[in-house]
Backbone as CSV, one residue per row, in Angstrom:
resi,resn,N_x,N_y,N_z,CA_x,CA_y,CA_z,C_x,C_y,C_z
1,UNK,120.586,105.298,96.662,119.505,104.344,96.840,119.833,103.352,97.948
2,UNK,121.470,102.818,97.523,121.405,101.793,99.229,120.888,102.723,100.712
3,UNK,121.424,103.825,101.039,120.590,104.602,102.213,119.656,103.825,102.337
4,UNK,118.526,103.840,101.422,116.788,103.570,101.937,116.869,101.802,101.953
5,UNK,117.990,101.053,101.997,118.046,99.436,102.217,118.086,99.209,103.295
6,UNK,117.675,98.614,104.244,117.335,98.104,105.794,117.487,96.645,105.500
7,UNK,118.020,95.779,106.375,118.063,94.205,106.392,116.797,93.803,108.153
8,UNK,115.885,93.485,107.463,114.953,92.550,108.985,115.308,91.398,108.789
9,UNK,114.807,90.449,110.213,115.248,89.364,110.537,113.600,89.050,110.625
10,UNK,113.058,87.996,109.931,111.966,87.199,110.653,111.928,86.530,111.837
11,UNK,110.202,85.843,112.238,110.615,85.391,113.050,111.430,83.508,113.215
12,UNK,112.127,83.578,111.788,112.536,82.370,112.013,114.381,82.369,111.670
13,UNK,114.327,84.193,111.771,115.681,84.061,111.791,116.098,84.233,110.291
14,UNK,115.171,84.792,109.574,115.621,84.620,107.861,115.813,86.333,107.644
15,UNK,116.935,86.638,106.988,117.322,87.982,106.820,117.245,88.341,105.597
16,UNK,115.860,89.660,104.903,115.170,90.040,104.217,115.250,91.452,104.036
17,UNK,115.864,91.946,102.628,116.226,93.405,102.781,114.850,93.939,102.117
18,UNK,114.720,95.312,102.800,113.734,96.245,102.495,114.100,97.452,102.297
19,UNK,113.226,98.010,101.084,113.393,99.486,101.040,112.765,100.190,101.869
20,UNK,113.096,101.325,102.367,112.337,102.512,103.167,111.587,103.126,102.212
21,UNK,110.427,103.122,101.652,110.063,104.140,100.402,109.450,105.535,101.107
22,UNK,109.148,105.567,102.387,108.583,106.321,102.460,108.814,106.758,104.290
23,UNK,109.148,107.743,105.183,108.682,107.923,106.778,107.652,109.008,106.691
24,UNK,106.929,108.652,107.572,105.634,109.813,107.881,105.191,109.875,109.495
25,UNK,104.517,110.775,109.760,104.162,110.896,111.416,102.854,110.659,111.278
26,UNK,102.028,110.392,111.948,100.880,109.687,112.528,100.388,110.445,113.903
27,UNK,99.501,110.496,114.247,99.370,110.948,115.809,101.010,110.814,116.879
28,UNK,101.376,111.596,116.257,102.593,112.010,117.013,103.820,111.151,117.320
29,UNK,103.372,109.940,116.410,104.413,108.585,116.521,105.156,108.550,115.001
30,UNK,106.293,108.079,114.704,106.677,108.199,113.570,106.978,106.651,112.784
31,UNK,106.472,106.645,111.495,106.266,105.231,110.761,106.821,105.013,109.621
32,UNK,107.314,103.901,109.208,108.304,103.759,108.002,107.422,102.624,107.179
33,UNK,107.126,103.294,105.951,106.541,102.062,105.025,107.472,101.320,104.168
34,UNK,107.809,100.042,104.090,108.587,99.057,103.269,108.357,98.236,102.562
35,UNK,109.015,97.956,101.810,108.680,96.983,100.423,109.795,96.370,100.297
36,UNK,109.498,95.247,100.058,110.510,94.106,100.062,111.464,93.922,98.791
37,UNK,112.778,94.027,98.773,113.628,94.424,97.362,113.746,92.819,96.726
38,UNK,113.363,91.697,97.361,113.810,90.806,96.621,112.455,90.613,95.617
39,UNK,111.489,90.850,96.309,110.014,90.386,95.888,109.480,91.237,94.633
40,UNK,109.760,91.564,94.014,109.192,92.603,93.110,108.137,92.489,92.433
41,UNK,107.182,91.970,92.692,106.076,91.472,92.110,104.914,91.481,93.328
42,UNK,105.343,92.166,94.406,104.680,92.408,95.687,103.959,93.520,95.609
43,UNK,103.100,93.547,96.215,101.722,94.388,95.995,101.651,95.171,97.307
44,UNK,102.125,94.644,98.555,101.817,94.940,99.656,102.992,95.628,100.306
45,UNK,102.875,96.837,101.072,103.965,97.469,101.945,103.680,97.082,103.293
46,UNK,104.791,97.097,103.731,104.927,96.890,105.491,104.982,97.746,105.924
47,UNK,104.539,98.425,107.049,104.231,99.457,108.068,105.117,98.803,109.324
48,UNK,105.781,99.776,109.681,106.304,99.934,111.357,106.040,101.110,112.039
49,UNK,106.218,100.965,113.412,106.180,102.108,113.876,108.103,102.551,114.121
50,UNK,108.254,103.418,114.258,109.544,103.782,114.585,109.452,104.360,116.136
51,UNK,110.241,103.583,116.784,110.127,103.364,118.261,111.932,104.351,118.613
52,UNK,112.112,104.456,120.133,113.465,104.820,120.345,113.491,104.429,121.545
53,UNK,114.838,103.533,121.826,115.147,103.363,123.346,116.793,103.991,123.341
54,UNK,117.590,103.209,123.939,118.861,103.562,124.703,119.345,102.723,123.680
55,UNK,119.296,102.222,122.662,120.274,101.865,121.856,120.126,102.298,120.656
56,UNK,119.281,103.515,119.964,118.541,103.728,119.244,117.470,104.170,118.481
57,UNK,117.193,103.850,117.218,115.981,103.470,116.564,115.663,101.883,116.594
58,UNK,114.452,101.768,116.477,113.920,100.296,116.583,112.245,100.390,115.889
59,UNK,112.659,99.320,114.413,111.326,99.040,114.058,110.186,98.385,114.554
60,UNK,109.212,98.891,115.043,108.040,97.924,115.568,107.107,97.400,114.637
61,UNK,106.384,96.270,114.810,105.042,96.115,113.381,104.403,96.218,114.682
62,UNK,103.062,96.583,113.745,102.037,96.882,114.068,101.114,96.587,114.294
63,UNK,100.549,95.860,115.557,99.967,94.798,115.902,98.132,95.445,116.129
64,UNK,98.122,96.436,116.253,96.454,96.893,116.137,96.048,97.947,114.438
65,UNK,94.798,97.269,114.113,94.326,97.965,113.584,93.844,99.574,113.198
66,UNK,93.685,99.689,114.858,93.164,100.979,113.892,94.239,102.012,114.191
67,UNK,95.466,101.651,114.652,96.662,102.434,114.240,97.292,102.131,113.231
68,UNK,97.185,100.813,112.361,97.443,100.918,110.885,96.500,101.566,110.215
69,UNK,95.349,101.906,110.578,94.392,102.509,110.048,94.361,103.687,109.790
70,UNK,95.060,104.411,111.054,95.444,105.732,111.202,96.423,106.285,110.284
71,UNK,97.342,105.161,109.880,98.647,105.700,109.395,98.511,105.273,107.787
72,UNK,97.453,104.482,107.265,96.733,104.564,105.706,96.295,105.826,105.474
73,UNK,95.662,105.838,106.428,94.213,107.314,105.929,96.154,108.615,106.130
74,UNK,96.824,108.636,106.976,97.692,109.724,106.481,98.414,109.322,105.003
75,UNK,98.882,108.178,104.864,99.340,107.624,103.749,99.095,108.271,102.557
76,UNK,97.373,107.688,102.348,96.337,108.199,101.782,96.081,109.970,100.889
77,UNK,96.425,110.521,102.410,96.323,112.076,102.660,97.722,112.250,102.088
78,UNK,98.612,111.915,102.392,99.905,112.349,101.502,100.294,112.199,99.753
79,UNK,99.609,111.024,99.718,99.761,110.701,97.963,98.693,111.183,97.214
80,UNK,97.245,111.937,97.946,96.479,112.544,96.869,96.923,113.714,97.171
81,UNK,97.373,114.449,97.829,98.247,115.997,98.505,98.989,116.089,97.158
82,UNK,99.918,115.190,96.596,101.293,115.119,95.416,100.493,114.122,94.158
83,UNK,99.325,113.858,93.968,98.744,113.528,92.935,99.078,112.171,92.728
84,UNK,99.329,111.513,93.228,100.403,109.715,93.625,99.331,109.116,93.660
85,UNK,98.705,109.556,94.354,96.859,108.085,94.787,96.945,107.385,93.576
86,UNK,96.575,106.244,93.946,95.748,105.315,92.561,94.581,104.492,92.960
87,UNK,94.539,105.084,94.303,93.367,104.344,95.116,93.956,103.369,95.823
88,UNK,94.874,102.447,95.816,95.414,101.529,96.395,95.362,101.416,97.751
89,UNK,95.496,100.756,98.790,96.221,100.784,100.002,97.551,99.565,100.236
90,UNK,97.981,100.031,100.875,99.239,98.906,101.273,98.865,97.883,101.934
């Protein structure tokens, strides 16, 4: 289970561990959904994109809509595929 623990940094410099629960591809870009391990009473997952330069992997958020949009509706498509839906979105 530690594997899927990631530590982000806000933007004020505050360091916040997250689980990976889930990577999926999207129009040909690849995205990691997260949930926050301290918060457990959180309702909402975080979306990144998973980016790559010369040092790496690198999480991006996701600053337009309808590429979070894109990557719900696969979300979506993956958890009624394995019977998971509950209707929810992240």
């Amino acid at each position: 289970m530690q594997d899927n623990i990631i530590s982000l940094l806000d933007e004020n410099g505050v360091e916040s561990q997250f689980e990976v629960i889930l990577t999926l591809e999207a129009d040909n870009k690849e995205y990691a959904i997260l949930m926050p391990v301290e918060d457990e009473e959180a309702e909402e997952a975080l979306v990144f994109r998973i980016d790559q330069d010369e040092e790496g992997e690198m999480l991006v958020p996701l600053e337009d809509d309808q590429e979070y949009q894109i990557v719900v509706d696969v979300y979506n498509t993956l958890m009624d595929e394995e019977g998971l839906n509950d209707d929810s979105e992240f």
